[in-house]
C-alpha positions as CSV (number, residue, x, y, z in Angstrom):
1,X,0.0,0.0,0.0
2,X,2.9,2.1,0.5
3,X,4.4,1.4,-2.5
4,X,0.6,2.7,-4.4
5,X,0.9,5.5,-2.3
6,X,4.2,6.6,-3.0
7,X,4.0,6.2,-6.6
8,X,0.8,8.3,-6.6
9,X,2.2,10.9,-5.1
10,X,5.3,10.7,-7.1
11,X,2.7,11.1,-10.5
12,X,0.6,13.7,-8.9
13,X,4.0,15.7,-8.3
14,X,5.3,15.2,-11.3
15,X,2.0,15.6,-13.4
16,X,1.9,19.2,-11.6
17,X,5.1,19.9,-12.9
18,X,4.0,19.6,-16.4
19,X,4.8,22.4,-18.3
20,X,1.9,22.7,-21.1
21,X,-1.6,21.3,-20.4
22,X,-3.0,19.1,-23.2
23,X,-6.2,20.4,-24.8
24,X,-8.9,17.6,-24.3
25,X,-10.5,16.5,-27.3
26,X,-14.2,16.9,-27.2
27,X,-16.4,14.2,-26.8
28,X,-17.2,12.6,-29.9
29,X,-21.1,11.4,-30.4
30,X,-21.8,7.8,-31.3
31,X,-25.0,5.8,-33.3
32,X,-26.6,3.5,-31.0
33,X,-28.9,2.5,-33.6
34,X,-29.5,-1.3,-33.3
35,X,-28.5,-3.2,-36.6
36,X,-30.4,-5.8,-38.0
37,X,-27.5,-8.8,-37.4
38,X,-26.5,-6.9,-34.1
39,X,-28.8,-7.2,-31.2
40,X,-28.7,-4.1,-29.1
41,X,-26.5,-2.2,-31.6
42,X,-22.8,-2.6,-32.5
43,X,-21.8,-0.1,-30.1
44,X,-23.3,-0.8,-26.8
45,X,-20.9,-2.6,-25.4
46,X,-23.5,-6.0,-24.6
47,X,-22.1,-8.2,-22.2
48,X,-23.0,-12.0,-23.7
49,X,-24.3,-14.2,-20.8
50,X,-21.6,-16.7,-19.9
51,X,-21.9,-20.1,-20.4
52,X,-19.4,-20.6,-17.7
53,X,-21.0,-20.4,-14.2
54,X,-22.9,-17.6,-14.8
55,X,-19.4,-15.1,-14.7
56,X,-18.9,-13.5,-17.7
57,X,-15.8,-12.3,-16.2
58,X,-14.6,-16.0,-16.6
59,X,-15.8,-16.6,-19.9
60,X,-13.5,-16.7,-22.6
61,X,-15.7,-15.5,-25.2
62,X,-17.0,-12.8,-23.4
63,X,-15.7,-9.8,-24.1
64,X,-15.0,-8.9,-20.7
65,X,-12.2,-11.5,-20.9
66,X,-10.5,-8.7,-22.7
67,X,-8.7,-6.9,-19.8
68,X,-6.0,-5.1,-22.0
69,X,-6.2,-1.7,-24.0
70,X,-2.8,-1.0,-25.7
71,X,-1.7,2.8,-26.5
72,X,0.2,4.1,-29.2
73,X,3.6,5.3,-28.5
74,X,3.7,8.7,-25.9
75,X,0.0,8.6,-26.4
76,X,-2.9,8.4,-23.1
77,X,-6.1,8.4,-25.9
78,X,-8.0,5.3,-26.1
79,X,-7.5,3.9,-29.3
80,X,-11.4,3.5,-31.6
81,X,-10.6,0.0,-31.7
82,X,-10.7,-0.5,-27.6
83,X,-14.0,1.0,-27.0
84,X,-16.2,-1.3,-27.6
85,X,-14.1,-2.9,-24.5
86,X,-13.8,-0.5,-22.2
87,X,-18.1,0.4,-23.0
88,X,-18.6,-3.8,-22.4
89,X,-16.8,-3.4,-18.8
90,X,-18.5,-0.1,-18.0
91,X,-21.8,-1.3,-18.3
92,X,-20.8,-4.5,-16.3
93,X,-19.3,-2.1,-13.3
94,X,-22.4,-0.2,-14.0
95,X,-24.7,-3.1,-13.4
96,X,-22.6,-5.0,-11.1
97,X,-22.2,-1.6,-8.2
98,X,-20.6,-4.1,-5.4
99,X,-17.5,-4.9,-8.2
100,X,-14.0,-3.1,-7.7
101,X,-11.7,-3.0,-10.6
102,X,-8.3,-1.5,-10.2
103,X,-6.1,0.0,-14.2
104,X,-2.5,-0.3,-14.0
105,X,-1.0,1.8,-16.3
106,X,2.3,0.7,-17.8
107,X,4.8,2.0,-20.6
108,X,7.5,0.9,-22.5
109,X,11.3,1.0,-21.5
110,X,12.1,4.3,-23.5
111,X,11.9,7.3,-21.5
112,X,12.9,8.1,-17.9
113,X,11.0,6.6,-15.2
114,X,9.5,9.2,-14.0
115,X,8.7,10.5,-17.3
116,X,7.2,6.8,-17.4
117,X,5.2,7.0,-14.5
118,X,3.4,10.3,-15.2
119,X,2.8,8.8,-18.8
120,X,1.6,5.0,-17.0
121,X,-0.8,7.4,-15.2
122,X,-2.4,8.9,-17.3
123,X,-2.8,6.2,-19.6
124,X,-5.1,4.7,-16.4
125,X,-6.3,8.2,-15.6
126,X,-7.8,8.0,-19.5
127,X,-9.7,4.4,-19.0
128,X,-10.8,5.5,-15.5
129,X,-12.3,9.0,-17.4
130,X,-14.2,6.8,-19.5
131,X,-15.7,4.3,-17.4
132,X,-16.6,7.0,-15.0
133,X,-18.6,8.8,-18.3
134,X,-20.2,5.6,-18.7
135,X,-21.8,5.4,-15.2
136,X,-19.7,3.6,-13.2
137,X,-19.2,5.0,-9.6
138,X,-15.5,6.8,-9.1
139,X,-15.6,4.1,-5.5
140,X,-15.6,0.8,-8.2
141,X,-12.8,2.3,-10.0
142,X,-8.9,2.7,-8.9
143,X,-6.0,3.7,-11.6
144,X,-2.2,3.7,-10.5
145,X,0.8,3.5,-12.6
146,X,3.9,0.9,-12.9
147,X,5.6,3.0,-15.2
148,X,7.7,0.6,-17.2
149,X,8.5,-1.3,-14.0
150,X,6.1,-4.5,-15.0
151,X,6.8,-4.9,-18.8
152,X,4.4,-7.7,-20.9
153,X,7.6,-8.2,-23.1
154,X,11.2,-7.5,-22.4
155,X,12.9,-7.2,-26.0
156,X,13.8,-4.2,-27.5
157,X,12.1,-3.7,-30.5
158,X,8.2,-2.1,-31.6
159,X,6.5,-5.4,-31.3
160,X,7.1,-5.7,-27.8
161,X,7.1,-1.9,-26.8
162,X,3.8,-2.0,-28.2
163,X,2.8,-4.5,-26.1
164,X,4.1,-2.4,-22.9
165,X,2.4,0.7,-23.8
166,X,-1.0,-1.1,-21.7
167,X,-3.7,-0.4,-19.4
168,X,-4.5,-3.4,-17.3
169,X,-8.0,-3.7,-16.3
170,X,-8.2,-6.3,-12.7
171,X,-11.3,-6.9,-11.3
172,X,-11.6,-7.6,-7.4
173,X,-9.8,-11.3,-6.0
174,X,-7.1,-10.7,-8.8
175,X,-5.5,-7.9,-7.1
């Protein structure tokens, strides 16, 4: 816990420090129009039933099996292709108000690691933004950063960077 702490305060310092603010994009407006093959709409971000147990959080073909949204490099905007994630999760925290999930930010090795950390942060800062627009209470949702200190891949070339430059979402019990 000290450890969270510390490394919070360390962002929260550092993030202060930051010489230009970023201009925040506005928010864009999506079509949730069902679609004929689509039940619900393509972008509503339905949870499936699971077949496993009842827990769609165990289900492999859920898409709430998908716990990873991967950045582009020095970027903290969630990529078009991971909405439909983090929207399927949302509603699930959303519907599920007793569930806790904690985003660990992470980035890859280049940079210092406290340029890292800062940049780790608010890649989880950005998922936490959007589940927070989609309803879930601020209580369900904790983001902290590793920096690069918990890399996916250790070799040194774009595939595996790519792979560092992550937001990990963790439900309750596998924290």
């Amino acid at each position: 816990m000290r450890k969270i702490l510390l490394v919070a305060t360390m962002t929260t310092v550092l993030a202060a420090c930051q010489s230009t603010p970023e201009a925040e994009k506005p928010a864009g407006v999506e079509d949730r129009k069902p679609t004929a093959t689509t039940p619900g709409g393509p972008s509503t971000g339905a949870v499936k039933p699971s077949t496993i147990g009842g827990d769609p959080l165990k289900d492999p073909s859920s898409v709430l099996s998908k716990r990873t949204i991967y950045f582009e490099f020095d970027r903290d905007d969630i990529k078009a292709e991971f909405i439909p994630v983090v929207e399927a999760h949302g509603k699930y925290l959303r519907d599920n108000r007793k569930a806790k999930m904690l985003i660990q930010g992470n980035a890859d090795e280049r940079g210092s690691r406290e340029y890292n950390l800062a940049l780790g942060q608010r890649r989880s800062d950005a998922i936490k933004k959007r589940l927070i627009v989609l309803g879930v209470t601020e209580v369900q949702i904790e983001s902290v950063s590793l920096g690069e200190e918990k890399p996916a891949c250790v070799d040194h070339d774009e595939g595996c960077w790519y792979k560092n430059r992550r937001g990990d979402m963790l439900y309750g019990g596998e924290f």
